[in-house]
C-alpha atoms as a printed R data frame, in Angstrom:
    type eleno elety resid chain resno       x       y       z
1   ATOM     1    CA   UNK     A     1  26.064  -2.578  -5.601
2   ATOM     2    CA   UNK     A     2  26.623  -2.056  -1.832
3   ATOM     3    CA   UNK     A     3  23.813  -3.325   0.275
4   ATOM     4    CA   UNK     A     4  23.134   0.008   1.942
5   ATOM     5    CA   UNK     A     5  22.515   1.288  -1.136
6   ATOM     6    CA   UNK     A     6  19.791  -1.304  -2.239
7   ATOM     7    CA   UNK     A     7  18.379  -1.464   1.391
8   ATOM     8    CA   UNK     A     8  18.278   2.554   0.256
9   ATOM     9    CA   UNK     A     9  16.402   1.857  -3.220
10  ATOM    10    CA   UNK     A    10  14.240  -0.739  -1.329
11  ATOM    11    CA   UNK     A    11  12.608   1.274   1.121
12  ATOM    12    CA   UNK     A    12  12.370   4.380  -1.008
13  ATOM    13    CA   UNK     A    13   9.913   2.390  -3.109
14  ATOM    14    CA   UNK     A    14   7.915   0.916  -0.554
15  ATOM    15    CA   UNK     A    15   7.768   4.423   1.546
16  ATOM    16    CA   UNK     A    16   6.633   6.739  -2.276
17  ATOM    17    CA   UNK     A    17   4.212   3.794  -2.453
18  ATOM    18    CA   UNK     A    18   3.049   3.946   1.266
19  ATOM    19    CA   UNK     A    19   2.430   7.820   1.052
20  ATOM    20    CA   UNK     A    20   0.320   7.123  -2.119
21  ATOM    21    CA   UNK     A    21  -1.663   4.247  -1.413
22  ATOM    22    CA   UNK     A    22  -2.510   6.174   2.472
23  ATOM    23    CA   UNK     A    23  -3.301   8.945   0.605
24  ATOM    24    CA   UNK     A    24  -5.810   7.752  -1.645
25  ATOM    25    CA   UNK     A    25  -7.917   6.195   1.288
26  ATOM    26    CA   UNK     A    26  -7.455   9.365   2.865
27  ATOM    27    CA   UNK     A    27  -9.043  11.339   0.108
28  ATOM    28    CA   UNK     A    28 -12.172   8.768   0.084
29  ATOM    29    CA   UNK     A    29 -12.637   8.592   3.205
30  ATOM    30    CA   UNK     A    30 -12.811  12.590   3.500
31  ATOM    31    CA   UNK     A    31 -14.970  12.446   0.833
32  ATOM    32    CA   UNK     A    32 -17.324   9.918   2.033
33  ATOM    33    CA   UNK     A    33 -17.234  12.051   6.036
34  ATOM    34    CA   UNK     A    34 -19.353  15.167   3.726
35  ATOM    35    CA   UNK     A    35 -22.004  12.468   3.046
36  ATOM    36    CA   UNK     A    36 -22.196  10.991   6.840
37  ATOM    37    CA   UNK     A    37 -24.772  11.984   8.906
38  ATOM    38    CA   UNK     A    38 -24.095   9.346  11.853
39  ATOM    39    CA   UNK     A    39 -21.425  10.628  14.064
40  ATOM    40    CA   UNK     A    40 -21.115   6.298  15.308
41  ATOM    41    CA   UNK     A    41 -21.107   5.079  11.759
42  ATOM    42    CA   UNK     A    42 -17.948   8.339  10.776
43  ATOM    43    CA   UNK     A    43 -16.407   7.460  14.185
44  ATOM    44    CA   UNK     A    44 -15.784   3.692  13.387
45  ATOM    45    CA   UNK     A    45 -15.373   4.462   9.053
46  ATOM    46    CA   UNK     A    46 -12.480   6.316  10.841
47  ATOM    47    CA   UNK     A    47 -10.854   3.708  13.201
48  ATOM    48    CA   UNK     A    48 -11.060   1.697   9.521
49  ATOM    49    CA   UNK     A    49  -8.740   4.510   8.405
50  ATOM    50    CA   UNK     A    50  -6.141   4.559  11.056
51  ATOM    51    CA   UNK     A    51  -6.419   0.840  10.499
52  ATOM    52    CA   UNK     A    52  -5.727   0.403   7.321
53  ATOM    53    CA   UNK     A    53  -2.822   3.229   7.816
54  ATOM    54    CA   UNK     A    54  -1.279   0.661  10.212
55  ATOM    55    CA   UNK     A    55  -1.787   3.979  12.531
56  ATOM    56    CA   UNK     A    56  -4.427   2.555  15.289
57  ATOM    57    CA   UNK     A    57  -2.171   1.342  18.327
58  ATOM    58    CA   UNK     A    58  -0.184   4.430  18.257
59  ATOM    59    CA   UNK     A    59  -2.977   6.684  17.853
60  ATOM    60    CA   UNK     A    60  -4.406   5.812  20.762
61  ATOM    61    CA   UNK     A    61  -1.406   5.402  22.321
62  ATOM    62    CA   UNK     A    62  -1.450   9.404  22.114
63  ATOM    63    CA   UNK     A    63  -4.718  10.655  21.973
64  ATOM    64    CA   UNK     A    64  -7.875   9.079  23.825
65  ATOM    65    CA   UNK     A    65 -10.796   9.607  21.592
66  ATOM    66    CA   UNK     A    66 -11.689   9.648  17.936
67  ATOM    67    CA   UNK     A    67 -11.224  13.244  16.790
68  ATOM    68    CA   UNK     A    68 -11.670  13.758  12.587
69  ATOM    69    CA   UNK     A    69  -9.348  16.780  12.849
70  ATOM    70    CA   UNK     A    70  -6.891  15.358  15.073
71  ATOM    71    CA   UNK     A    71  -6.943  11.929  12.624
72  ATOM    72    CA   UNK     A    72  -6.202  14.004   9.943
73  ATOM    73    CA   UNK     A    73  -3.255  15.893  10.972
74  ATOM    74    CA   UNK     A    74  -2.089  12.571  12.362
75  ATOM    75    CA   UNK     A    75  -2.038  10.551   8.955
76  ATOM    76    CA   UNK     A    76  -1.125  13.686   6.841
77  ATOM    77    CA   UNK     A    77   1.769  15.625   9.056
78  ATOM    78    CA   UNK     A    78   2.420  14.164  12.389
79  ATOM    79    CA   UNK     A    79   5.898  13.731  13.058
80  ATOM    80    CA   UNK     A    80   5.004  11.400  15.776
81  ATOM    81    CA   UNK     A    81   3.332   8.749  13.392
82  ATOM    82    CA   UNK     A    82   5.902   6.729  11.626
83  ATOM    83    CA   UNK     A    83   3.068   6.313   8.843
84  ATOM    84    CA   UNK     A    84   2.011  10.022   8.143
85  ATOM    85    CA   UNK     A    85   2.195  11.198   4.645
86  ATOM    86    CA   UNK     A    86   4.884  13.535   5.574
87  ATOM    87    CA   UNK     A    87   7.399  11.078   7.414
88  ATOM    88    CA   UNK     A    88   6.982   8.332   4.071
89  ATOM    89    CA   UNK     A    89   7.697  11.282   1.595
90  ATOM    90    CA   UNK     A    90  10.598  12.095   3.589
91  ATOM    91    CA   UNK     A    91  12.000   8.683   3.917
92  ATOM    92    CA   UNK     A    92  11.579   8.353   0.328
93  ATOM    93    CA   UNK     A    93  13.453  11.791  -0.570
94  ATOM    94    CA   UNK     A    94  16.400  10.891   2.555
95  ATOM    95    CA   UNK     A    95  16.792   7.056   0.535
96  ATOM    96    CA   UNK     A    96  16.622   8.824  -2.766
97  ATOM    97    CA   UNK     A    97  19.826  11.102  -1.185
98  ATOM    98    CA   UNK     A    98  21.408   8.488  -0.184
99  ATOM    99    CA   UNK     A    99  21.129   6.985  -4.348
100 ATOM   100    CA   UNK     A   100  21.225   9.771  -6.250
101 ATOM   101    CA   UNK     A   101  24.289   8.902  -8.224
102 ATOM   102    CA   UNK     A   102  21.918   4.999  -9.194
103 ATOM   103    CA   UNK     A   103  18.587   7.368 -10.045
104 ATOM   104    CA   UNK     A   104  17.928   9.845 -12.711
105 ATOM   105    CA   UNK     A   105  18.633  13.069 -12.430
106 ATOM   106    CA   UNK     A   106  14.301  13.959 -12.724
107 ATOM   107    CA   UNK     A   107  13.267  11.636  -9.395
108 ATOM   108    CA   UNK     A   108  15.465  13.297  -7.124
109 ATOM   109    CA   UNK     A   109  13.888  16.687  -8.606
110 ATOM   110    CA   UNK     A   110   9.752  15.515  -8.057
111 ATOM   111    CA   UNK     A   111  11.281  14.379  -4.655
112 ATOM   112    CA   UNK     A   112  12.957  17.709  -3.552
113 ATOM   113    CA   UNK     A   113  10.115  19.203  -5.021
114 ATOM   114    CA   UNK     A   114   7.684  18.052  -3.117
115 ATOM   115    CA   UNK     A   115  10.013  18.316   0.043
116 ATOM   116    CA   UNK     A   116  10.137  22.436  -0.276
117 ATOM   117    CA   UNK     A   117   6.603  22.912  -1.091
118 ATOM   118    CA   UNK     A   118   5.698  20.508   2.138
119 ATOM   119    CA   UNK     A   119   6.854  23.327   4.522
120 ATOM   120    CA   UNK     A   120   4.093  25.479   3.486
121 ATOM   121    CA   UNK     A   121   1.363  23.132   3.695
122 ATOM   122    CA   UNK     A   122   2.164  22.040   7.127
123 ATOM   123    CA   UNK     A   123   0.847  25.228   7.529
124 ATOM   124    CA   UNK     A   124  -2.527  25.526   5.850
125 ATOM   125    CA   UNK     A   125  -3.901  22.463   6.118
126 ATOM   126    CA   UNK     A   126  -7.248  23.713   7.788
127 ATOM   127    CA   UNK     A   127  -9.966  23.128   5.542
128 ATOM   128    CA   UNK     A   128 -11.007  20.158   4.406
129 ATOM   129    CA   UNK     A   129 -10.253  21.082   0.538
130 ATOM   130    CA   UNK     A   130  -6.603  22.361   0.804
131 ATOM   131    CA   UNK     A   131  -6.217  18.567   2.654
132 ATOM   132    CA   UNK     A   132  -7.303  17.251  -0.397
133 ATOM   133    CA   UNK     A   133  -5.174  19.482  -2.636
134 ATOM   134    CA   UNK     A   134  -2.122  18.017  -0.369
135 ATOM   135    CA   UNK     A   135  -3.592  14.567  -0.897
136 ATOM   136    CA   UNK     A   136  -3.392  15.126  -4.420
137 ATOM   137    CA   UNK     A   137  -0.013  16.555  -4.344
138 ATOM   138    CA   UNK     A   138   1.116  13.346  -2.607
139 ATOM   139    CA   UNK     A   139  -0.786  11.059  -5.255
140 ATOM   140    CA   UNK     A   140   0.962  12.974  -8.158
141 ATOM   141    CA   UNK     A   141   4.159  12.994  -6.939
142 ATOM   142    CA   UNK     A   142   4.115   9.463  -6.410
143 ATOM   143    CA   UNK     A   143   3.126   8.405  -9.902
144 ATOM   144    CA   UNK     A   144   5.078  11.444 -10.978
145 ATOM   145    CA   UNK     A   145   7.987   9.701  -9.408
146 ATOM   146    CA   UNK     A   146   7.210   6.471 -10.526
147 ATOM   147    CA   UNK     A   147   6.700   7.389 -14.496
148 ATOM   148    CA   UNK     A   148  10.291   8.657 -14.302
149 ATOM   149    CA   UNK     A   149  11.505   5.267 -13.232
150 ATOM   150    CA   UNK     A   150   9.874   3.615 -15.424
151 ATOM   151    CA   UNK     A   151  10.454   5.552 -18.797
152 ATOM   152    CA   UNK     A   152  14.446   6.838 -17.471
153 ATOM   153    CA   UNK     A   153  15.985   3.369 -15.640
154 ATOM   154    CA   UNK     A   154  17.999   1.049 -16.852
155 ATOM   155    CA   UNK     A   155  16.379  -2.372 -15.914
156 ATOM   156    CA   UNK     A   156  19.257  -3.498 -14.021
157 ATOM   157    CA   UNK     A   157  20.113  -4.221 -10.052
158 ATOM   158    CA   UNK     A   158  18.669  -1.181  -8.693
159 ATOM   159    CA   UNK     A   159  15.804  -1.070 -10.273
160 ATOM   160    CA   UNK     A   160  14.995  -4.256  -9.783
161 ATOM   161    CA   UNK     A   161  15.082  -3.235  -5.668
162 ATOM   162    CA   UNK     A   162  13.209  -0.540  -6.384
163 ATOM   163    CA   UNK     A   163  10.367  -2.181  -7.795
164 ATOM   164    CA   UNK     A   164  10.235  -5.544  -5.402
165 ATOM   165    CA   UNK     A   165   9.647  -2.603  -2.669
166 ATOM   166    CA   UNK     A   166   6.998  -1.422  -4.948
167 ATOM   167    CA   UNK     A   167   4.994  -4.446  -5.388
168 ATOM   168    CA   UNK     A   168   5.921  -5.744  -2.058
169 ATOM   169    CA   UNK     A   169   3.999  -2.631  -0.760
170 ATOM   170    CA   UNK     A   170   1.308  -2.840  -2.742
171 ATOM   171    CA   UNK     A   171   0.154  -5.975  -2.513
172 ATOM   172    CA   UNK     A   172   0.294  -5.763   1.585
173 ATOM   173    CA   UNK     A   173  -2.074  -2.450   0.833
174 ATOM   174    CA   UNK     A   174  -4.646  -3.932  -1.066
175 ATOM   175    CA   UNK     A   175  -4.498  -7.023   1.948
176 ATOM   176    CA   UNK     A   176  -5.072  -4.976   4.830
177 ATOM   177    CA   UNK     A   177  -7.655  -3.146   3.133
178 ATOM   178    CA   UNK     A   178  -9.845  -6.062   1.799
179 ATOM   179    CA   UNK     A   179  -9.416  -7.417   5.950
180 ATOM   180    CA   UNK     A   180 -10.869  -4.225   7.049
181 ATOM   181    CA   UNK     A   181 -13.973  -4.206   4.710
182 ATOM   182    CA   UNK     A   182 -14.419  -7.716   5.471
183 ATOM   183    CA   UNK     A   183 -14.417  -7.564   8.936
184 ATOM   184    CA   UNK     A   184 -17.678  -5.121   8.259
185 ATOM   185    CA   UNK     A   185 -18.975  -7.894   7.088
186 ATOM   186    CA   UNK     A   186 -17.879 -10.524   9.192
187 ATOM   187    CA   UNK     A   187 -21.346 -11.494  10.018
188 ATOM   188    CA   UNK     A   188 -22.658 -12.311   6.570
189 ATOM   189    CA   UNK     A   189 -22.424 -16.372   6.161
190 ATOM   190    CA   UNK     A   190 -22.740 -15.748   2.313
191 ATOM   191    CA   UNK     A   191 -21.810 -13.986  -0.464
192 ATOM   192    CA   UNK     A   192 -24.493 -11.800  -1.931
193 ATOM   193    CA   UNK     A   193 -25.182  -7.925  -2.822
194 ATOM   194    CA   UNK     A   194 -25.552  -6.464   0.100
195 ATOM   195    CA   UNK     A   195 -23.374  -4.035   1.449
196 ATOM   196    CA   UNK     A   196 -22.841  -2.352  -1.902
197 ATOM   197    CA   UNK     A   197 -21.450   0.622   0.036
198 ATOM   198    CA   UNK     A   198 -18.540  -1.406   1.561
199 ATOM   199    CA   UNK     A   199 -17.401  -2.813  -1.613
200 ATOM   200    CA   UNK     A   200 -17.888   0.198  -3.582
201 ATOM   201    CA   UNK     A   201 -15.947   1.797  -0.893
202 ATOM   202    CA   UNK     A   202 -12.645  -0.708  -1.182
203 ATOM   203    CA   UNK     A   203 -12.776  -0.487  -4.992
204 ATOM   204    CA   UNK     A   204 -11.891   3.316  -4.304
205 ATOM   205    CA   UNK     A   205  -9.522   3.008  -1.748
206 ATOM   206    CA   UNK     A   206  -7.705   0.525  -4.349
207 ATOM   207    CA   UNK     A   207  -8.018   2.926  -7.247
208 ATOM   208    CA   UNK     A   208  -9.898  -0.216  -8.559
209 ATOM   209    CA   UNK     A   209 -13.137   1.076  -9.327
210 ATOM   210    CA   UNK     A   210 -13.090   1.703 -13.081
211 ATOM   211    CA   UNK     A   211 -11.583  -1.075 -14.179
212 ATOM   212    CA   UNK     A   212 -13.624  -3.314 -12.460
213 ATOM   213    CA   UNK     A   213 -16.674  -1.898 -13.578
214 ATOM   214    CA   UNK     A   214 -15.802  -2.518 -17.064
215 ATOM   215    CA   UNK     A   215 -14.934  -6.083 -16.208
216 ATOM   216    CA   UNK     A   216 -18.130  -6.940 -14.043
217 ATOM   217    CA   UNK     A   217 -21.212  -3.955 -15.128
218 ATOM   218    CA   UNK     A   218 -23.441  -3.479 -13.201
219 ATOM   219    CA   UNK     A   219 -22.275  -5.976 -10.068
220 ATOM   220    CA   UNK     A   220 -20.836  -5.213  -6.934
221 ATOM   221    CA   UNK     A   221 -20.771  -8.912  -5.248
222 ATOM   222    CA   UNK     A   222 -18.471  -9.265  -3.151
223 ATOM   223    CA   UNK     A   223 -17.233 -12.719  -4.348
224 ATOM   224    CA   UNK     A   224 -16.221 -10.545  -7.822
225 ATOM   225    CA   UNK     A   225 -15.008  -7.894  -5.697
226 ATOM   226    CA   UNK     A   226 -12.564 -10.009  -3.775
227 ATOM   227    CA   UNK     A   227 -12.043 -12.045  -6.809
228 ATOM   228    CA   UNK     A   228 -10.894  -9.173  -8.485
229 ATOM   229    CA   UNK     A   229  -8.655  -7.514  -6.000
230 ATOM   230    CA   UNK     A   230  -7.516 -10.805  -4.973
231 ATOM   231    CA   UNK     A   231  -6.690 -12.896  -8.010
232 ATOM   232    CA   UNK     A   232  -7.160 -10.803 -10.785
233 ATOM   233    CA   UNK     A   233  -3.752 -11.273 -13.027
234 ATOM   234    CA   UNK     A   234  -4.231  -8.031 -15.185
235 ATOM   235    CA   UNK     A   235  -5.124  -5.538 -12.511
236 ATOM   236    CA   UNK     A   236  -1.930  -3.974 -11.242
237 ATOM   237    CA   UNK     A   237  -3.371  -3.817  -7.455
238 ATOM   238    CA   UNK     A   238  -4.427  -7.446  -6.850
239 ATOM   239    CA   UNK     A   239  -2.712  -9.413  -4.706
240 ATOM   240    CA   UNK     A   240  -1.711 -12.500  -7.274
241 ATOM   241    CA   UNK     A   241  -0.320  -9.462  -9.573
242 ATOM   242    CA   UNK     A   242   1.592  -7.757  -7.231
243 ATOM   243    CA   UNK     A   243   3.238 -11.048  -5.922
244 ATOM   244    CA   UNK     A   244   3.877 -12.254  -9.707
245 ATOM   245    CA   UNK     A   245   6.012  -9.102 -10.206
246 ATOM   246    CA   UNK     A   246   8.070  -9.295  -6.759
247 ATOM   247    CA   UNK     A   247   9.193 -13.199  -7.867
248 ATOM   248    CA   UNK     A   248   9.464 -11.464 -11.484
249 ATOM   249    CA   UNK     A   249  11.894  -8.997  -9.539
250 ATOM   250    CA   UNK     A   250  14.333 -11.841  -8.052
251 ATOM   251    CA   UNK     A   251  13.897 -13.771 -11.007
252 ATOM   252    CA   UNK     A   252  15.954 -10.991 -12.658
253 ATOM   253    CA   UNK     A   253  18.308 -10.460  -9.901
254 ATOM   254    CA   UNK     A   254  18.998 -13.808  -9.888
255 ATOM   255    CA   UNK     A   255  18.729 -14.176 -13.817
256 ATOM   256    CA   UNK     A   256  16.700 -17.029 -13.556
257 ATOM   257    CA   UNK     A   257  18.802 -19.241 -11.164
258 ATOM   258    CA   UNK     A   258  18.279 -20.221  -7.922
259 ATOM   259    CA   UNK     A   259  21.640 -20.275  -5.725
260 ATOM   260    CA   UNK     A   260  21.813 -21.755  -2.268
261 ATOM   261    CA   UNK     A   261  21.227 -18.136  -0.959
262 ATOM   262    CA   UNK     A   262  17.982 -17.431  -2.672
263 ATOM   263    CA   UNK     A   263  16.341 -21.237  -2.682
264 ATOM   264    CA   UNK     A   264  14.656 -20.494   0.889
265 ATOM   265    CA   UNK     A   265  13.060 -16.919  -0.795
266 ATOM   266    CA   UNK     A   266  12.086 -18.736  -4.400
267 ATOM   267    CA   UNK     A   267  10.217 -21.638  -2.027
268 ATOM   268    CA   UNK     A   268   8.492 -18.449  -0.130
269 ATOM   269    CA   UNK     A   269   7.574 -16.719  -3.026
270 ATOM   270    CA   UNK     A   270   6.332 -19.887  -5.145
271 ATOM   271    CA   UNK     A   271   4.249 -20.824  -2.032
272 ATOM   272    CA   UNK     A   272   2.414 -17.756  -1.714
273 ATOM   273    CA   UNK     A   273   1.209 -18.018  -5.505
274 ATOM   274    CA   UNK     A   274   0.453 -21.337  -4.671
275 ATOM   275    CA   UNK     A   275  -1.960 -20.529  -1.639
276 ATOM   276    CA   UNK     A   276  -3.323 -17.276  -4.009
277 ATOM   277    CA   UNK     A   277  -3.962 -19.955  -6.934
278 ATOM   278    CA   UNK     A   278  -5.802 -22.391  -4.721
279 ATOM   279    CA   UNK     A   279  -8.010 -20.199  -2.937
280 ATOM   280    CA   UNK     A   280 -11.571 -20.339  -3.838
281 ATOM   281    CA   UNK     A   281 -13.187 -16.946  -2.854
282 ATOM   282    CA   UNK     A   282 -16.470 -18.026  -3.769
283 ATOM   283    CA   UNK     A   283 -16.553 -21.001  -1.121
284 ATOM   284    CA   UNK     A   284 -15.169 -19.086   1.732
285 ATOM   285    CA   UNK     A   285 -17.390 -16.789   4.058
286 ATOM   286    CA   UNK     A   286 -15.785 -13.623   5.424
287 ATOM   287    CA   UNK     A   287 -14.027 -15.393   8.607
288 ATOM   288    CA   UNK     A   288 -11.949 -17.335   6.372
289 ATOM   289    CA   UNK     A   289 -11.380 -14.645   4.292
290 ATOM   290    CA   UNK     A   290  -9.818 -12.946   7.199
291 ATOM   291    CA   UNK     A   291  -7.942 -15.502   8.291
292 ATOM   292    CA   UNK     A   292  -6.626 -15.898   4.403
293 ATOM   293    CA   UNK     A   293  -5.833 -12.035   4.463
294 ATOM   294    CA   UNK     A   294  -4.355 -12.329   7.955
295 ATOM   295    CA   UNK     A   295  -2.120 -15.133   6.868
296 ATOM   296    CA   UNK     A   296  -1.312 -12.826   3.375
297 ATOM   297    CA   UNK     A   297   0.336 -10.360   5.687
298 ATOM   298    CA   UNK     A   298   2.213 -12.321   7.459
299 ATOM   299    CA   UNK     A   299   3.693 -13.941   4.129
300 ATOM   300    CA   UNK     A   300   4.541 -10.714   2.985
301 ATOM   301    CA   UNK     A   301   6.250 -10.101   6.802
302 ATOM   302    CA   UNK     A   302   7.946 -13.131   6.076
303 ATOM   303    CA   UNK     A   303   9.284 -12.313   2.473
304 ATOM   304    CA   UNK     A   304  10.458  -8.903   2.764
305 ATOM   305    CA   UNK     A   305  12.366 -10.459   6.021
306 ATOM   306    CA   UNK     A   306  13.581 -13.274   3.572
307 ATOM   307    CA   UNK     A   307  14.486 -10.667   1.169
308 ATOM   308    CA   UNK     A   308  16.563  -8.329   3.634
309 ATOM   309    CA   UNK     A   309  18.029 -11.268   4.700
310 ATOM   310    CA   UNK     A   310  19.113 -12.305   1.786
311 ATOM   311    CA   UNK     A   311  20.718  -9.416   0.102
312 ATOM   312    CA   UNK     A   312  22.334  -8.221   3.273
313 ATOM   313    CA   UNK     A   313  19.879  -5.430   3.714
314 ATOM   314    CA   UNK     A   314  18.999  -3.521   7.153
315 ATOM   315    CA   UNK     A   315  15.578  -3.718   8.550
316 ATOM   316    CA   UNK     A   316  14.076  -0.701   9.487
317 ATOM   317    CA   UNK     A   317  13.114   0.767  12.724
318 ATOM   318    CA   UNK     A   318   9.965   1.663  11.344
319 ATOM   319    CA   UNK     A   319   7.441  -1.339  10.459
320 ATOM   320    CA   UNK     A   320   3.967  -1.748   9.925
């Protein structure tokens, strides 16, 4: 397989994954703006948002105050954010152009799709419930598109790109979310049960919230919150899952041998289990947490550099 073609694959995943995982804190946080009543506390829940859309620097880059309806056009349908709904849907449906002939026929269709219906909501996003309907739109499509690769592929080369972008994604997501929440709590020395709101509140943006409620009823500590999102092995947004499946991934590529080219990434990879494993959430107050997320992000910085490197792939203009 040519590498423009898997650096194609590759960032298709990660930008269908992008859209979705921006679009569910979108929808929460839209959600949780009808129940504010403190015009400070909405202003800085929504410099969380931009934040965890990697959207804050070039937001106010452009615009010089916190505006909700100016935010939301901005992470939905900007064409000037490199992060907006709208410009990772159409990445994904330009990579997915450039494949078609290594996808199945029905991804290219939920793709295209989505791409003709987007004109017309560019248009009519005014109210706050036809934005959710789009964010919705953008959530199914995603899974949509996602549930055809994984009941139509082949598990050969490209998907095996298709889902290291995937998990690769997803497991940066669910870092720079759990930084944000705990810098809101960056002042706590230990653990405990306040706060519910916060932790509730990054169970949601994670689409975590369910299952972790059946796991830990009625709790919401934040050492079994981050212990959950963090290190949880059977919940398909924790970091230690996400990372299991992207060495998974090159495992396959490489069918289980490491060749001169790959040792560097297998040593990366095995490393960042390593510092997942031996992390002890419950000893560490929130500043180390930080620092551990911080470090996470870089890792995964690091790998998908690794990774392009690699297998000949191009960066992107467009980074986080």
């Amino acid at each position: 397989m040519l590498s423009r073609v898997a650096d194609s694959l590759y960032w298709m995943s990660r930008n269908i994954e992008r859209a979705e995982n921006n679009a569910r804190v979108l929808s929460v946080q839209l959600i949780h703006m009808l129940e504010a009543s403190d015009q400070q506390v909405l202003d800085r829940d929504w410099e969380e948002v931009l934040e965890i859309c990697a959207s804050t620097v070039d937001y106010h880059n452009q615009y010089d105050r916190l505006d909700t309806n100016t935010i939301i056009q901005y992470l939905t349908m900007s064409p000037m954010n490199v992060n907006s709904l709208m410009n990772g849907m159409t990445y994904a449906r330009e990579n997915a152009k450039a494949t078609r002939d290594m996808l199945p026929d029905e991804l290219w269709e939920v793709l295209n799709e989505f791409h003709l219906d987007q004109k017309e909501w560019m248009e009519q996003l005014s109210t706050t419930p036809q934005t959710q309907q789009y964010l919705k739109k953008v959530i199914t499509t995603s899974m949509t598109a996602q549930g055809v690769i994984e009941s139509s592929m082949s598990r050969g080369i490209p998907y095996t790109f298709i889902k290291v972008g995937k998990w690769l994604e997803r497991a940066e997501k669910t870092a720079r979310v759990l930084n944000v929440i705990c810098e809101k709590n960056r002042k706590e020395a230990v653990h405990g049960t306040n706060n519910y709101y916060y932790w509730l509140t990054a169970l949601q943006f994670l689409n975590g919230y369910d299952s972790y409620i059946k796991e830990h009823p009625p709790t919401m500590e934040s050492k079994h919150v981050l212990s959950f999102l963090i290190k949880e092995g059977s919940f398909p947004r924790s970091i230690r899952y996400c990372m299991d499946h992207v060495l998974e991934a090159v495992q396959h590529l490489e069918q289980g041998k490491i060749s001169h080219y790959s040792e560097d990434l297998f040593t990366m990879l095995e490393k960042v289990q390593e510092e997942i494993s031996d992390t002890s959430i419950a000893d560490m107050d929130m500043e180390q947490l930080m620092k551990f997320l911080d470090h996470f992000q870089d890792r995964c910085m690091t790998v998908s550099r690794m990774f392009s490197e690699t297998y000949y792939l191009v960066e992107p203009v467009s980074v986080n």
